[in-house]
N, C-alpha and C positions, 0 to 999 in steps of 0.2 A: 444496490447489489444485483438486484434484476436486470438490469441497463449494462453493465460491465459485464456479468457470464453469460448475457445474449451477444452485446458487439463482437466479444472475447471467443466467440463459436468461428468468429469471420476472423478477426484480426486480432491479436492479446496485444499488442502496443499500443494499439486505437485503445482499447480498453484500458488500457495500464495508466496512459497518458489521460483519460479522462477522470479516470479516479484519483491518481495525485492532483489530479488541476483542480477538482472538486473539495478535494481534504483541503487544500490550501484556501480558496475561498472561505471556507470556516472561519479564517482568520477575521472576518469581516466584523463577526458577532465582539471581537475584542476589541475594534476599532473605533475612534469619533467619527459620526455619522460622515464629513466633509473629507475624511482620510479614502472613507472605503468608497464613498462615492467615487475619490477623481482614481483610484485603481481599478472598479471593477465596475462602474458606469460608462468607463472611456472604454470603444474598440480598441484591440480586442476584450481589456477585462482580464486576461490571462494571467495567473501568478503563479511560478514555479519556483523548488526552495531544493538545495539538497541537504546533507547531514548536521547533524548538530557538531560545531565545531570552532574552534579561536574565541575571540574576543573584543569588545567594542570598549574603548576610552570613554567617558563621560566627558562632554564638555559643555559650557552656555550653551541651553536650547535645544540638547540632545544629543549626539556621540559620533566617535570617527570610527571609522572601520579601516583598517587596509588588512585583506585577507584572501583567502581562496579556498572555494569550497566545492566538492564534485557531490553527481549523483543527483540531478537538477531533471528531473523526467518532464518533459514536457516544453523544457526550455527554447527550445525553435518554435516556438509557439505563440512563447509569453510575451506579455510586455511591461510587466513587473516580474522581480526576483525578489526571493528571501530570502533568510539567513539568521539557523536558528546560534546563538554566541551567549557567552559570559559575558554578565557586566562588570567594569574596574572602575571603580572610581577615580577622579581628579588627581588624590595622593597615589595611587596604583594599590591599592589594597582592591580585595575584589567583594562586589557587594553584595549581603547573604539575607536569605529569606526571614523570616521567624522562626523558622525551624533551624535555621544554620547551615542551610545547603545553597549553593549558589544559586543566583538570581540569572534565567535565563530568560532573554527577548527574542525576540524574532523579528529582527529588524528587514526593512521593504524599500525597496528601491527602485527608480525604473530603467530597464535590462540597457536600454542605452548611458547606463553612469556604471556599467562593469562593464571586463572584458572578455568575454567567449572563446573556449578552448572546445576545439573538436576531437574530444578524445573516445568517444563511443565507437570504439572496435571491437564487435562484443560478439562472443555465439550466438545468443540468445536476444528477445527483444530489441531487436535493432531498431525497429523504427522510432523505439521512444524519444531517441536522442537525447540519449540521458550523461549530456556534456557537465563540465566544470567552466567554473569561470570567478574573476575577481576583481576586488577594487583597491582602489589606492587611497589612501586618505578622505575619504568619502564620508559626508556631513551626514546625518539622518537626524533630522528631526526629528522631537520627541513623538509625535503623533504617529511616527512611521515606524515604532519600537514597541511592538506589540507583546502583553506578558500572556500570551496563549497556553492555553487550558489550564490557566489560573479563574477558579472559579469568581473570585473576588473584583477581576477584569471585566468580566461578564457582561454586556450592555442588553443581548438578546435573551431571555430567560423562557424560549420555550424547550422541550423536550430533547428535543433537537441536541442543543448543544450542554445538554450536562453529556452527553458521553464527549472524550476526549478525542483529539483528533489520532490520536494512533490507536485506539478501536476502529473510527471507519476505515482507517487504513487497512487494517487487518482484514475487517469483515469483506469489503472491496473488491480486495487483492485474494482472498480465499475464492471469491465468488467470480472473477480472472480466472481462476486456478481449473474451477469446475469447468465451466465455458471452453475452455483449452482441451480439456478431459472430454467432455461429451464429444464434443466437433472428432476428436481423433476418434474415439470408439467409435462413433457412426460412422466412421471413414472405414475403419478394420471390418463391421459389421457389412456394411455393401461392397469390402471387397470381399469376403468371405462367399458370398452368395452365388459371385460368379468367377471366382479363381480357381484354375485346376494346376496346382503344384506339377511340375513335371515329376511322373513317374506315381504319383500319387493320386487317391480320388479327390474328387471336389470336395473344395474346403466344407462344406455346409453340410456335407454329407461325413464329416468326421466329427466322431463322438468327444477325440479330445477337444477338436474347436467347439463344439456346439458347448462343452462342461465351462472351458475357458470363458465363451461371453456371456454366459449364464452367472458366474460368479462375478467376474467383473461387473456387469450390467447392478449385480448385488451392490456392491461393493462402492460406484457410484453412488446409485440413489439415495445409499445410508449417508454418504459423506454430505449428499446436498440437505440431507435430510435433518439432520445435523445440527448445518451450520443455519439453516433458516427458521428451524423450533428454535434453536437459543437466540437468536438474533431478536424474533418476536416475543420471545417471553421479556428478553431484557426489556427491549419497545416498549410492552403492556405495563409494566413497573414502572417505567417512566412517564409513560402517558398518565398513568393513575397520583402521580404528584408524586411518587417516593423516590428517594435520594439514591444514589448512586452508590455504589459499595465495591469491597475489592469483591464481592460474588459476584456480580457481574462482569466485573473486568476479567476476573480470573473464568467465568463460563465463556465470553468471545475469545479470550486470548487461547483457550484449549481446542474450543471450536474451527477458527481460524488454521489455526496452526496443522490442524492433523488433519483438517480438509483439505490441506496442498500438503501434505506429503500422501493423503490418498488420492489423489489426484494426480499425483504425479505418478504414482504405482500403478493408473489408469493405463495412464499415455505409453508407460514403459511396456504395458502388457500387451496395448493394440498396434505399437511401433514393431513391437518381436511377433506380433502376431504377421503383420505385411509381409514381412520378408526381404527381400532383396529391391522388391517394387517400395519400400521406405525410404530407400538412399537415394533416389531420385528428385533431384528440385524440383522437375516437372507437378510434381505432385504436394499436397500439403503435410505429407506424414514429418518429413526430416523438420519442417521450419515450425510444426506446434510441439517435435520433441524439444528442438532445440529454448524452445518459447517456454517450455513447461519447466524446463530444467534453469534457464534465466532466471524462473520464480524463484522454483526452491532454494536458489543461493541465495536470497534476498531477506532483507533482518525479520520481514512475518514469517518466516518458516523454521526462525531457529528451535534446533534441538532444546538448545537453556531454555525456551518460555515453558519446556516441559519443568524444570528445576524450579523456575519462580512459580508454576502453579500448584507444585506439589509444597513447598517452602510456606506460601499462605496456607492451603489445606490444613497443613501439620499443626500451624500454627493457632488453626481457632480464630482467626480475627478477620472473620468473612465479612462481617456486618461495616466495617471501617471503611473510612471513604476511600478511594481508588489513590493511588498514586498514579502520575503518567509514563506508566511504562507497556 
């Protein structure tokens, strides 16, 4: 978290791109040692994955894929791809947990046995190169169909990875979000110091700007303040051997979530704070609004995880182990 809302001050792609490329590693903990070896021992090591989506055939030795799947952050980079899919069995019925919900793997491949689509035309985070791409009837060995944040998979059992990979994702991507937020309010803040509006006095000597960065500057530190008290309580329950529970999912998933949209409320108020000197490239104001608002459209910042955390609340059953959502 410290590493992405530092990089995220200079660049939110660099950032953005290091923390999916990072969550995805995690997959390693659910892998035969000889699997994650020749993926993330071989330069570069890199593996990038976009949405959960389609389906994988079972067949002798492991499953065929032909499919296509966008939202791959990092993917000019990698040199493995994932792909989180439903499993169907042999007869095509489709194969179900013990609970009766589908059995999803996260099959891995290497990015030269797919085909690459340059479709990143995007306001926002450009640089992630967050393309689509797919394959055709592509073999995946069983070893390479990984049941990620299935705890039962589990080969690595420290602290680390009882949280699921869409916690770090969130907590990450929140901590992006701040990064993004600080960098532009320090930018509004020293332009404030020596801009004189035409017609107007200097900005640093007006009482509404001086009220403005004074709340906002509030308004930051709580967000960061936040998401990094819950982050390390959760931590310290983990470190100390206790199990994982939807209290914790549901404290990162709240934290996360309303630290990028404060966050974003940040960048919105020191973008309107610049003025006219924001709309210029020259400068960094227009490309971290635009960066800031790439986040918010992004699945950790939905409105809904406000509905599921209120849904568990209501519901009494904090102490129950986490589902992964």
């Amino acid at each position: 978290m410290q590493m992405q809302e530092e990089i995220a001050k200079a660049d939110a792609s660099t950032a953005w791109c290091l923390g999916q490329c990072g969550v995805c590693a995690m997959t390693a903990a659910y892998l035969e040692a000889d699997a994650a070896n020749e993926i993330f021992n071989v330069a570069p090591g890199i593996l990038a994955w976009g949405a959960i989506a389609h389906e994988v055939q079972v067949v002798p030795g492991g499953y065929k894929a032909s499919a296509r799947w966008d939202f791959a952050s990092g993917s000019r980079q990698a040199s493995w791809l994932g792909a989180h899919v439903r499993v169907v069995e042999a007869d095509g019925k489709p194969r179900r947990k013990a609970d009766g919900s589908p059995e999803i793997r996260t099959i891995l491949f290497p990015v030269t046995s797919a085909t690459m689509y340059d479709v990143w035309d995007v306001i926002g985070l450009r640089g992630t190169g967050t393309d689509s791409y797919s394959v055709d009837n592509l073999f995946i060995p069983e070893k390479f169909a990984a049941l990620r944040d299935d705890p039962s998979a589990l080969r690595e059992k420290g602290p680390l990875y009882q949280l699921t990979t869409n916690m770090v994702f969130s907590m990450g991507f929140a901590a992006t979000s701040l990064g993004v937020a600080r960098a532009t309010l320090d930018a509004a803040i020293e332009l404030s110091r020596k801009k004189l509006p035409q017609g107007l006095s200097a900005m640093r000597d007006n009482n509404a700007v001086q009220g403005l960065i004074g709340r906002t500057e509030g308004n930051l530190r709580a967000a960061r303040a936040y998401l990094y008290a819950t982050a390390a309580e959760v931590w310290a329950d983990l470190v100390r051997g206790e199990a994982l529970t939807e209290a914790h999912r549901i404290a990162i998933r709240l934290a996360a979530t309303w630290t990028i949209h404060q966050a974003t409320a940040v960048v919105d108020t020191a973008y309107h704070m610049a003025g006219a000197t924001a709309v210029f490239s020259a400068n960094k104001f227009e490309r971290r609004f635009r960066d800031m608002h790439a986040i918010a459209q992004q699945i950790q910042a939905r409105d809904t995880h406000y509905e599921d955390a209120g849904r568990v609340i209501l519901s009494g059953n904090l102490q129950a182990a986490p589902t992964a959502r």
